[in-house]
C-alpha positions as CSV (number, residue, x, y, z in Angstrom):
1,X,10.9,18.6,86.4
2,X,11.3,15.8,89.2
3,X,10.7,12.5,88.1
4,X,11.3,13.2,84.1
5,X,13.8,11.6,82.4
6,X,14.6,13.0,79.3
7,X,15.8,9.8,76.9
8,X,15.8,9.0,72.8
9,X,12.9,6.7,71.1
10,X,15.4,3.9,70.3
11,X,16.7,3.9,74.0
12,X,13.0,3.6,75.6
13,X,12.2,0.7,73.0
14,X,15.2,-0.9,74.2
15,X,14.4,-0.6,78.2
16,X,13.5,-4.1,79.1
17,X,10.3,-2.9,81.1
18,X,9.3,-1.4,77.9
19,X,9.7,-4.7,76.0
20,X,5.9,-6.3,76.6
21,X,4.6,-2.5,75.0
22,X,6.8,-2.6,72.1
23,X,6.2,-6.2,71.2
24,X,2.3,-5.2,71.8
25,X,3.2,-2.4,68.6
26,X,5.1,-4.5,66.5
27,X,1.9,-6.5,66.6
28,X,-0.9,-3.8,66.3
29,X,1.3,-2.3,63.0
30,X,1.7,-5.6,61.6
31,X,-1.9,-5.9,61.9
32,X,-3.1,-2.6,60.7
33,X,-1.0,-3.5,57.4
34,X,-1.8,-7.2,56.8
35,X,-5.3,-7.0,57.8
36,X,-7.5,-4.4,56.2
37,X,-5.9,-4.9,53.1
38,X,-6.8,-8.9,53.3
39,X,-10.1,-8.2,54.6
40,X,-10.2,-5.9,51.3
41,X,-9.2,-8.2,48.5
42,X,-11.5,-11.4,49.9
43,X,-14.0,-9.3,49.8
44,X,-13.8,-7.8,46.8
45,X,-12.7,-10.8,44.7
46,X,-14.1,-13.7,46.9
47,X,-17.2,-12.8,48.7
48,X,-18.8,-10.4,46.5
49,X,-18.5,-12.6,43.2
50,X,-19.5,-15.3,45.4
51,X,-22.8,-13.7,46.0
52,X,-23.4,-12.1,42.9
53,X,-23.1,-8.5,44.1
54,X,-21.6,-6.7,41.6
55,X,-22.9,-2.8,41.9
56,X,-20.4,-0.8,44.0
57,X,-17.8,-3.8,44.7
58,X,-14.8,-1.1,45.4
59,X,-17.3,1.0,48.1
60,X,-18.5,-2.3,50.1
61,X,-14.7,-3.4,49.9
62,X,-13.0,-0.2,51.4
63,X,-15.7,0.2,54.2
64,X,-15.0,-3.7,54.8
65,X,-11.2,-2.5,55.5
66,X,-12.1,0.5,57.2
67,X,-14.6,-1.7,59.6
68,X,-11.3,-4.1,60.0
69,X,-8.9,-0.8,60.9
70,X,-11.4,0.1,63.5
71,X,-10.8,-3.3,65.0
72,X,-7.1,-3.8,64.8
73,X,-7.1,0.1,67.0
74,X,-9.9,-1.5,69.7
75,X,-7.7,-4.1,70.4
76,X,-4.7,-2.6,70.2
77,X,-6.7,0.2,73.2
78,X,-7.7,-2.7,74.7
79,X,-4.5,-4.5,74.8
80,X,-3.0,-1.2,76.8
81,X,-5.7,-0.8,79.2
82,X,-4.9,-4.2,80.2
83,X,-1.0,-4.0,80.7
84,X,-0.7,-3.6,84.2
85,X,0.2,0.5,85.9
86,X,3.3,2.0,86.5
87,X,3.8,2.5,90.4
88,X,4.7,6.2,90.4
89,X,6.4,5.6,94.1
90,X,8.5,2.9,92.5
91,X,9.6,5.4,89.5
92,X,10.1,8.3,91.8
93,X,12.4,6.0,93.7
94,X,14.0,5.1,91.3
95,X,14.9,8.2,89.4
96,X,16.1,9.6,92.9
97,X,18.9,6.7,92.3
98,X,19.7,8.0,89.2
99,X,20.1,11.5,90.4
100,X,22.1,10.5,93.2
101,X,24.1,8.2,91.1
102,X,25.0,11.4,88.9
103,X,25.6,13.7,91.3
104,X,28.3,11.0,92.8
105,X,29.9,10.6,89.3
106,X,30.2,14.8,88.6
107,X,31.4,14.9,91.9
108,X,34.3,12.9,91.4
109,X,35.0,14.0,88.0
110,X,35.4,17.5,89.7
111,X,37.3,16.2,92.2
């Protein structure tokens, strides 16, 4: 179809106008790792203790994480609705360059 190029994960990662969105997911995972299970553990071993709760630690603990999960994917939604919209003119230009930029370079191999 016009306008679709058809590329590899690794080579869209590495496009530099695709830089701010990977560094945006390097973050979000990074999060989603580091942060549910802190929020997990200080509750469980920190709050909880610290306020005498001890019925049903492990339950209040994992919805405590799963609250913190929920957070780390709003802002990572957030965080894209933000980044500013492709101009489809400016791609369609540019993927005409490409095609034109092939066709030059099959026509002189054939030549």
């Amino acid at each position: 179809p016009p306008g679709f190029v058809q590329t590899n994960l690794f080579a869209a990662m590495r496009d530099r106008k695709n830089q701010d969105t990977v560094r945006k997911l390097y973050i979000a995972s990074a999060c989603m790792a580091v942060f549910p299970l802190s929020g997990f553990f200080v509750v469980r071993h920190v709050l909880l203790p610290h306020y005498g709760i001890r019925d049903n630690v492990d339950l209040i603990s994992a919805l405590v994480a799963v609250f913190v999960v929920q957070l780390v994917i709003a802002g990572y939604v957030i965080s894209a609705f933000r980044e500013p919209a492709d101009d489809s003119e400016e791609l369609l230009q540019e993927q005409a360059k490409v095609d034109a930029a092939r066709a030059s370079a099959e026509g002189k191999k054939t030549d």
